[in-house]
N, C-alpha and C positions, 0 to 999 in steps of 0.2 A: 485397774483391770488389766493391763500391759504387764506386770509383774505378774499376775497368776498365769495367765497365757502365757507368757516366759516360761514360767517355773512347773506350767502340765507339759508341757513340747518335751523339754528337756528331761522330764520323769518318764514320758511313752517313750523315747528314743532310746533312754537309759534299762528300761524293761525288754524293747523288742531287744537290742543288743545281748542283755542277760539270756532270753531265751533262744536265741539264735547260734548263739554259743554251745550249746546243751547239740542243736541238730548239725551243725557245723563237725564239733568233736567226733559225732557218731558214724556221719559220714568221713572224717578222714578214719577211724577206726575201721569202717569195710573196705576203705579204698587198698588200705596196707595189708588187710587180709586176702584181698582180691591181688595185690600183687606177688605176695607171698604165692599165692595160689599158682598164677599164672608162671612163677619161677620152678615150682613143682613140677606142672605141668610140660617145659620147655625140656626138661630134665628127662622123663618121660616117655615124651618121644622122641630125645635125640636116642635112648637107650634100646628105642621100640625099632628105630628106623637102625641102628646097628645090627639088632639082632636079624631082622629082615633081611639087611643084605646079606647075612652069616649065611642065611635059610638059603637064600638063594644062588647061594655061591656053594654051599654044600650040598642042595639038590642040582645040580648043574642044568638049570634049566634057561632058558633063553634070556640073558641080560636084559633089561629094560635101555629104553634109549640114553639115557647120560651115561649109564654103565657099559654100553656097548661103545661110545664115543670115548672113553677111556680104556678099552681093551685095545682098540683098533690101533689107539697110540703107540703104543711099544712096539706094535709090530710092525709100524713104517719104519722107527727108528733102529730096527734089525736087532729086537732083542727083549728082552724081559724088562719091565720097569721097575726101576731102583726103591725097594722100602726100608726106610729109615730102622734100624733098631737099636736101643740106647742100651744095649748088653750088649751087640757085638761091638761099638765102638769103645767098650769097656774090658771086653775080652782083646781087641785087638792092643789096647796101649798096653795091658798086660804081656801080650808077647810080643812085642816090639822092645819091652823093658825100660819104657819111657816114663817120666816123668809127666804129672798133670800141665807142668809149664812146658815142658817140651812138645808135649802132643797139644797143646794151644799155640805153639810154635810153627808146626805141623800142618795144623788148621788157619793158622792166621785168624786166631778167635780168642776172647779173653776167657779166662779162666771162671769166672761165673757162669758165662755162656756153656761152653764146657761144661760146667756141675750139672746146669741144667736139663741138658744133651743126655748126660750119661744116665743119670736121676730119670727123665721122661718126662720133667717138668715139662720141657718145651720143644718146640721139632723147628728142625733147621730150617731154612727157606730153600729154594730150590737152589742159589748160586754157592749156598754153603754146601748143598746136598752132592754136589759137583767134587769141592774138597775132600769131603768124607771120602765118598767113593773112589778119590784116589792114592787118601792115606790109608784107607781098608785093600787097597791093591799093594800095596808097600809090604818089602821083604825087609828085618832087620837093615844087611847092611844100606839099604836105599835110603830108610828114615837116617840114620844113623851119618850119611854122607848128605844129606839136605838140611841136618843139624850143622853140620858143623859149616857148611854155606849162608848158614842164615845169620842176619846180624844180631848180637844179644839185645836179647829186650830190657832197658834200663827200669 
């Protein structure tokens, strides 16, 4: 009698597992299309909240409070706030006549970094944003006299 009650235990456990498997599957199948979804979604509205501030920046009408705490900025610091463009930093090594090592020389930034800068891969941090903005203030001979001060990079 201890052997059949063995061998039914073992046969229901072996069945719930087989069908639980079946509702297991299903549910990880909506869980991946529900995050699919929700990556759609994030996409969405970061594209939705872009165009809003466009709207609101081209109907000039009264900023919302985070956007007014970022206009106010520049204007204590007595000026316009610095926006990154990865063409003008492309435009500018072109008329400096520099080389991509040199203008990473420049910058005190590797050369990947650099691609990614000019590309739009990636946007600088603010203490790089510092550099930019004073190798985009650099006339030929300036670049040209802070090359040949700086040590070569082996």
């Amino acid at each position: 009698m201890a052997a059949f009650a063995e061998s039914f235990k073992s046969e229901v456990a072996r069945i719930a597992r087989k069908e639980g498997k079946g509702d297991v599957e299903s549910l990880r199948k909506m869980v991946s299309s529900q995050r699919s979804d929700i990556v759609a979604l994030k996409k969405q509205v970061k594209l939705l909240t872009t165009q809003v501030n466009a709207l609101v920046k081209a109907s000039g009408k009264a900023p919302g409070p985070k956007q007014a705490n970022e206009a106010a900025e520049p204007a204590r610091r007595g000026g316009r706030k610095f926006v990154f463009r990865p063409e003008a930093l492309t435009a500018k090594r072109a008329s400096l006549h520099v080389t991509g090592k040199e203008m990473c020389q420049l910058l005190d930034a590797a050369p990947a970094t650099l691609a990614r800068w000019e590309t739009g891969k990636s946007m600088p941090r603010a203490a790089q944003l510092e550099r930019i903005r004073a190798v985009l203030a650099l006339g030929i001979r300036e670049a040209r006299a802070m090359l040949a001060g700086a040590p070569e990079a082996g």
